[in-house]
C-alpha positions, -999 to +999 in steps of 0.1 A: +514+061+219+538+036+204+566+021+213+590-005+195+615-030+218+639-047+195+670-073+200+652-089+232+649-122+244+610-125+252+609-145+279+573-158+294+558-189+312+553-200+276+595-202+273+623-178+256+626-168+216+648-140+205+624-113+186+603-077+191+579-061+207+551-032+192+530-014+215+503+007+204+476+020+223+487+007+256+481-033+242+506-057+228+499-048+191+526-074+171+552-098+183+575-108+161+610-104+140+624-076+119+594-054+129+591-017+107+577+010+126+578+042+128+577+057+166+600+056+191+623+023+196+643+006+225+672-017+215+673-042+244+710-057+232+702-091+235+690-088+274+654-107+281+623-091+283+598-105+307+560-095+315+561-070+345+556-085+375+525-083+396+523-084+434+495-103+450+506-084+486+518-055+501+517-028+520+520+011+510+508+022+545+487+052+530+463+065+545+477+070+578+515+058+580+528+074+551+561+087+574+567+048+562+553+048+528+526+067+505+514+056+476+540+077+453+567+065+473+553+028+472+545+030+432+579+045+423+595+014+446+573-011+424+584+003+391+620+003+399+611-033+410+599-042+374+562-041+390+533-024+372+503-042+396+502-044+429+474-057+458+477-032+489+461-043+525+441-029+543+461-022+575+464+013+569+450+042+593+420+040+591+414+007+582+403+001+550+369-007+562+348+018+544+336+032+507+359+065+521+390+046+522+382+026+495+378+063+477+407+081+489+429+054+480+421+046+438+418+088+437+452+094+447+462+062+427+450+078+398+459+110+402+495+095+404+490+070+379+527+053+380+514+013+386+480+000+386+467-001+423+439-023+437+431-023+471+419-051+499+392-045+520+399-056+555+373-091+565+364-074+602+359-038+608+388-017+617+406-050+618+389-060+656+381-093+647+343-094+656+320-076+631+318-083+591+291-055+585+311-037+564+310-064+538+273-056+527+289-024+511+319-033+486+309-027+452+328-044+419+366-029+425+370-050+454+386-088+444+401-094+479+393-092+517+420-096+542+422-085+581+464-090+570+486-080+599+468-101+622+448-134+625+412-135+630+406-157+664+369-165+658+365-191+633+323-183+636+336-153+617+356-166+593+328-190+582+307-160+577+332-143+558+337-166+538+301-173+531+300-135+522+333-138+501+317-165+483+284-149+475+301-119+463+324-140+440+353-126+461+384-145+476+395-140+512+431-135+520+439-154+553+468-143+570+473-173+590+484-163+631+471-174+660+480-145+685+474-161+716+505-185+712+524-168+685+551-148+708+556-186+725+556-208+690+552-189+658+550-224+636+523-238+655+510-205+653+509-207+616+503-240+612+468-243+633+452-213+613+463-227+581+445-257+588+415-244+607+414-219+574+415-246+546+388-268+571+368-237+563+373-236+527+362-271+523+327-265+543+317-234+525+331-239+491+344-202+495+377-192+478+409-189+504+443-180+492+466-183+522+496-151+522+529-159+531+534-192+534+565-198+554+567-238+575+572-272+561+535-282+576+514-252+566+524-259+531+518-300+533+483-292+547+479-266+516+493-295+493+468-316+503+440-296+498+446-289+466+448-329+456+412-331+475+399-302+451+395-276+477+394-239+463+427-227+482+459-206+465+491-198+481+520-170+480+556-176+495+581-144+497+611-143+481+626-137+514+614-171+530+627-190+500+662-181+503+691-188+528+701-156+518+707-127+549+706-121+582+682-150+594+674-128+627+661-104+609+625-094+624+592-103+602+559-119+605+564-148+604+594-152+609+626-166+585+625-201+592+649-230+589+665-249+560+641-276+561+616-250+558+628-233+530+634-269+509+600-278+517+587-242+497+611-245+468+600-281+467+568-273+462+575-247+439+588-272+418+557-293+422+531-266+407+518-260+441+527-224+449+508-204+429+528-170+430+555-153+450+545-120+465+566-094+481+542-086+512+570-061+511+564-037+545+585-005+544+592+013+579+610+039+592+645+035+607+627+045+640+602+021+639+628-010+629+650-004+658+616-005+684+605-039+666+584-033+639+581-065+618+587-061+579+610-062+551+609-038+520+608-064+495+597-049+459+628-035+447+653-068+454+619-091+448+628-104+414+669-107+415+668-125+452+645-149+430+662-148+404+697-159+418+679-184+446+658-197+426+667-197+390+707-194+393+707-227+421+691-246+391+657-253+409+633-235+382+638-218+348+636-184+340+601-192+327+586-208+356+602-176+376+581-157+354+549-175+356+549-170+391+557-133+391+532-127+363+510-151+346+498-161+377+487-134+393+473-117+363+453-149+364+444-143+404+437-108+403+418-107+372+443-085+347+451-085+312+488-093+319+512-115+325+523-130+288+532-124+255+504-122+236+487-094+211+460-082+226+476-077+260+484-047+282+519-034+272+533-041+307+571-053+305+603-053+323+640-054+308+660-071+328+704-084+328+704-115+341+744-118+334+749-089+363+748-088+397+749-059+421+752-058+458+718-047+476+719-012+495+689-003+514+698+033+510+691+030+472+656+024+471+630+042+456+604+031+488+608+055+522+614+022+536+649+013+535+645-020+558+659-053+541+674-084+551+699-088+527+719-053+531+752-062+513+741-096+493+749-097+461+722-107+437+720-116+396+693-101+381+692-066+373+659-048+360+671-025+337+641-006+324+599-013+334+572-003+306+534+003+315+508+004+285+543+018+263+553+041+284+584+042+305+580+041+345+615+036+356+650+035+334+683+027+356+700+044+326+700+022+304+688+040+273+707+069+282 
């Protein structure tokens, strides 16, 4: 397979230059100007061309919930996103817990093959908080454990874990939620298991990369950490670092204040985020109106970033992109995430000079829950290419 992109502005962590793109094989084969091939071409007309983006967390609720989403629906939501990798938790039914799941999960994957899937194995079994068993069993596809969707109480645990994690040259996902005071105070919530997390990372030299980071002090006590060398990473969501939306909108945790939100893009500015991830969480219409935290984040993931991030002046386009995709290549271990020969052909067209108004009812996920029904956002993805081959196309080669 080949595939030629001409008259784009490639556009990586590395910066922006005007030129082409050949794909052969799957792999970045030349990068350069005035390219003569023979195969099949794409004119981009002048629109930028990025790496496609790579989510470090979410949630296709398959096995078990896939009324919400299944892995089809989930990986045609991701290309239409500009996504070809995603991380999926393990908070499906059953848990994630076993070899079976484990199984079912990279079959069907395959058997679809859209995006490239890989899947967290929960840190407790069946996500209960006491026993780590389990662990014993992952073999090589597992990078990532996470009991995501709740917090682990017992910290005896998590020092285990993480002693595990660490032996197995794995990194543990903490999703940071102390449930016996989060329906009283949510921040403090956050903020105790963020520390009591990192406290953890420092005494077992194990690998932590804390999801969702969403108050002012969870992020300071992750800022420090890094300056004293501990081995901690972090994700914020697009939708806790904008103002954009309905701020009462229900999701764990919670949309916080403005202060919170500078204190994020601050540090996002300071090199110490090191990528924004969707944890986009599709439910039913049902489910919503009973209370079900979540917001369906990968299809409006890279323009609400775009335009409140890169459009308010706070990062370049670049920077946006190293985030999205250099990063998390780097995280999750993929050969992605830049312009380089030698790469995985994995790109994204994108307008940046349009902007469209966000309708729930349009996406591609069984999930049509979002924050920002009716916003209008810049940043358009126009077309996503996996290995050279087309995933999703709004139309625009037609």
């Amino acid at each position: 397979m080949e595939l030629l992109i001409k008259n784009v502005v490639l556009t990586d962590w590395q910066g922006e230059r005007y030129g082409e793109l050949y794909i052969k094989d799957g792999y970045m084969a030349e990068i350069g100007e005035n390219l003569n091939k023979k195969c099949q071409s794409i004119d981009g007309q002048g629109r930028r061309l990025l790496p496609a983006f790579i989510d470090m967390h979410c949630h296709f609720r398959d096995p078990g919930f896939t009324y919400k989403e299944d892995i089809l629906s989930g990986s045609k939501a991701a290309a239409k996103g500009g996504y070809t990798a995603v991380n999926l938790m393990a908070n499906t039914k059953p848990v994630c817990s076993s070899k079976e799941v484990l199984d079912y999960v990279y079959k069907k994957a395959l058997e679809i093959d859209v995006i490239k899937l890989h899947q967290t194995v929960s840190i407790t079994k069946n996500l209960e908080g006491k026993d780590i068993s389990h662990l014993n069993e992952l073999d090589s596809r597992v990078r990532f454990i996470s009991d995501d969707g709740k917090g682990i109480y017992k910290s005896e645990i998590v020092r285990k874990a993480m002693m595990m994690a660490k032996e197995l040259g794995i990194t543990i996902i903490s999703h940071a939620e102390n449930e016996d005071i989060s329906t009283r105070d949510s921040r403090q919530s956050e903020n105790t298991m963020t520390l009591r997390d990192i406290s953890l990372a420092k005494l077992t030299g194990g690998r932590l990369h804390m999801a969702h980071v969403s108050t002012k002090e969870a992020i300071a006590y992750i800022i420090e950490a890094k300056k004293q060398g501990i081995a901690v990473s972090c994700e914020v969501t697009p939708h806790h670092i904008s103002s954009l939306g309905d701020k009462n909108y229900r999701v764990n945790p919670p949309l916080r204040e403005e202060e919170d939100i500078a204190a994020l893009i601050n540090a996002i500015k300071g090199g110490y985020v090191d990528v924004i991830a969707t944890d986009h969480a599709p439910h039913s219409l049902e489910d919503k109106k009973n209370g079900a935290p979540g917001i369906s984040g990968l299809e409006t993931a890279f323009s609400l970033c775009y335009t409140s991030l890169v459009k308010n002046g706070h990062i370049t386009l670049s920077y946006l992109s190293e985030l999205m995709s250099k990063r998390p290549a780097g995280l999750m271990g993929y050969n992605l995430g830049e312009f380089k020969v030698g790469i995985e052909g994995d790109v994204v067209l994108v307008d940046t000079d349009s902007e469209e108004q966000v309708c729930g009812e349009s996406f591609h996920s069984k999930g049509k829950n979002t924050h920002i029904e009716g916003e209008r956002l810049w940043g358009k993805v126009l077309m996503t290419i996996r290995g050279g081959k087309v995933i999703y196309d709004y139309g625009f080669t037609k």
